[in-house]
C-alpha positions as a LaTeX table, in Angstrom:
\begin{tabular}{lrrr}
\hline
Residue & $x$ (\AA) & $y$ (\AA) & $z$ (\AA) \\
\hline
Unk1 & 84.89 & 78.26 & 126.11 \\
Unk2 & 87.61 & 75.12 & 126.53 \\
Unk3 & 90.48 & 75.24 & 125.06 \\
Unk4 & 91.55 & 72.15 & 122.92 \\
Unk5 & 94.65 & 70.26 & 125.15 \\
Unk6 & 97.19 & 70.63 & 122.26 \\
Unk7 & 100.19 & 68.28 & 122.73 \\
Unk8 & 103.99 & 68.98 & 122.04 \\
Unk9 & 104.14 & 66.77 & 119.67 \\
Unk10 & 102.85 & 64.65 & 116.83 \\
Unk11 & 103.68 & 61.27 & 115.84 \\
Unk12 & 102.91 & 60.38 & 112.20 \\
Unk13 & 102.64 & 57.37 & 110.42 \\
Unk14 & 101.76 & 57.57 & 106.40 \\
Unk15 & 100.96 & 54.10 & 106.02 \\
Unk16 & 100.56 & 54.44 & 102.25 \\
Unk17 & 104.45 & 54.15 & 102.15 \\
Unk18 & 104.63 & 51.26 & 104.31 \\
Unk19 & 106.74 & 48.58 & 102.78 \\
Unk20 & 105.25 & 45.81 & 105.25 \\
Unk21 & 108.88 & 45.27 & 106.73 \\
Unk22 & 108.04 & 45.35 & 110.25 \\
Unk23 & 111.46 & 47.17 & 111.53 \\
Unk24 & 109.07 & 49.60 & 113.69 \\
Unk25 & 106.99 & 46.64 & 115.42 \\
Unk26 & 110.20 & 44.83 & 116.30 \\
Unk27 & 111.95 & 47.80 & 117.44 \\
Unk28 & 108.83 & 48.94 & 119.46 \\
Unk29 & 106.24 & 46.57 & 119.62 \\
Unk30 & 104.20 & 48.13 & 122.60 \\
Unk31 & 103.69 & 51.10 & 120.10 \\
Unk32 & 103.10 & 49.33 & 116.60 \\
Unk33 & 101.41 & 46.64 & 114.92 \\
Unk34 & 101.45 & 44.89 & 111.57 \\
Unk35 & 97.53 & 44.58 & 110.53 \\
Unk36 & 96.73 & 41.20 & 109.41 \\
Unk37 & 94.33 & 42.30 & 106.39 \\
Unk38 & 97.19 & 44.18 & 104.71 \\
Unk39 & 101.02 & 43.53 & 106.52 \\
Unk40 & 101.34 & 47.44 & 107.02 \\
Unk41 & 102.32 & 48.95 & 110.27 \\
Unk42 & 99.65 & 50.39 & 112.62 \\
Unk43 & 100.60 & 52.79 & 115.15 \\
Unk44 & 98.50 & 51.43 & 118.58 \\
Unk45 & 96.11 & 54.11 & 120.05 \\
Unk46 & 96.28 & 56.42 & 117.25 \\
Unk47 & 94.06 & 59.43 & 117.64 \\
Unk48 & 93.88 & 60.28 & 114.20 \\
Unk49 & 93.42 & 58.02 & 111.22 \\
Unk50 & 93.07 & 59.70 & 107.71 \\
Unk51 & 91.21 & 57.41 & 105.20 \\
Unk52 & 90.37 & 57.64 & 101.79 \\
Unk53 & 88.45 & 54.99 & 99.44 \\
Unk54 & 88.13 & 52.68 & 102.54 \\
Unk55 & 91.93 & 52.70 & 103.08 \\
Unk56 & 94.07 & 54.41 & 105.93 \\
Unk57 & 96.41 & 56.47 & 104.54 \\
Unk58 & 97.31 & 58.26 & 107.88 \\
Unk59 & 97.58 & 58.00 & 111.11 \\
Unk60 & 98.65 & 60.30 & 114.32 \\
Unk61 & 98.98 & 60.17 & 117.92 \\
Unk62 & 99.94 & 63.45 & 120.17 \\
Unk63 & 102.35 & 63.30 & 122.89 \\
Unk64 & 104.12 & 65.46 & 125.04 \\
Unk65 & 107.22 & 63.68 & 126.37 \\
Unk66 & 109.01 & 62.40 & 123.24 \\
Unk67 & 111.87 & 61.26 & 125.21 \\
Unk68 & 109.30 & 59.23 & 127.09 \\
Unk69 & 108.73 & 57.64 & 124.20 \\
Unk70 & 112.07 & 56.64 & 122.84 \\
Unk71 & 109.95 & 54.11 & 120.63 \\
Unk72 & 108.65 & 56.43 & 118.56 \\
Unk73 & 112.21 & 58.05 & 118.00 \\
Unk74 & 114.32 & 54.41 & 117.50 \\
Unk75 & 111.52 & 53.34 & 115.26 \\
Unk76 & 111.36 & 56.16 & 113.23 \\
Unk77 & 115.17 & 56.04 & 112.68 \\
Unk78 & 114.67 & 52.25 & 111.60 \\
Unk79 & 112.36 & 52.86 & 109.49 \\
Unk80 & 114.17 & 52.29 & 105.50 \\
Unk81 & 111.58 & 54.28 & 103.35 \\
Unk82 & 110.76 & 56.99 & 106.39 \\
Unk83 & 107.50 & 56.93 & 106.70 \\
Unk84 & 107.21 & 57.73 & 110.61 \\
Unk85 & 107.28 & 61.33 & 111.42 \\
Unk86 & 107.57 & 63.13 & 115.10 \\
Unk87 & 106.40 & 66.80 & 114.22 \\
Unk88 & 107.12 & 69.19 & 116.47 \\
Unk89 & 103.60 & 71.18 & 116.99 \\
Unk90 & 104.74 & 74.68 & 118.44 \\
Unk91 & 106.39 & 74.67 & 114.77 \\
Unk92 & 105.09 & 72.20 & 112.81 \\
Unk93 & 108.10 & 71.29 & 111.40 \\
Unk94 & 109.03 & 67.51 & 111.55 \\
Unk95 & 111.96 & 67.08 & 113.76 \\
Unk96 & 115.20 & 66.17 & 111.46 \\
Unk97 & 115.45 & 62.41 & 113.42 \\
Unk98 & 118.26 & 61.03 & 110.76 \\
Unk99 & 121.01 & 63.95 & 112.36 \\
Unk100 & 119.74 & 63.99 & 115.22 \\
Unk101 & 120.30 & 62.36 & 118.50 \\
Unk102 & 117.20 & 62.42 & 121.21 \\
Unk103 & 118.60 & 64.14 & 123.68 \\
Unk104 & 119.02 & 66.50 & 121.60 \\
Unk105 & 115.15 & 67.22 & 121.02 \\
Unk106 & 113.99 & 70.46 & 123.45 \\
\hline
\end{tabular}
């Protein structure tokens, strides 16, 4: 029997807060996208999309360097109504990004 490859961590958008302002595409462009049907963000590559009545109210990508992905971090932090997430999986707690600096993520 395989085991499922669980990653450290999980980056969350929940796009059904999304106030269209683009902060997270300019601050990380290589990871977002605004979607040209509706002006909300899209996370790129995202692994997990949660839909309901034909819209995408979710979506999630699994990493396991965070600090890799500084992106993720700054763009969360830039985000004004905080809808971008980095959950820690061992936990799943979402990491507290607003006090906390990334080096100081484990």
């Amino acid at each position: 029997m395989e085991t499922e490859n669980k990653k450290k961590y999980t980056i969350e958008l929940v796009r059904v807060g999304c106030i269209e302002c683009g902060a997270c595409a300019k601050m990380a462009p290589t990871l977002w996208e605004m979607d040209k049907k509706d002006d909300k963000a899209n996370l790129k590559n995202a692994t997990d999309r949660r839909i309901k009545d034909n819209v995408v109210m979710s979506e999630r990508i699994q990493t396991d360097d965070i600090k890799g992905y500084e992106g993720y971090f700054q763009s969360a932090k830039c985000c004004p109504v905080r809808v971008i997430h980095i959950i820690d999986n061992e936990t799943g707690k979402k990491i507290e990004i607003y006090t906390q600096k990334l080096d100081e993520i484990k």
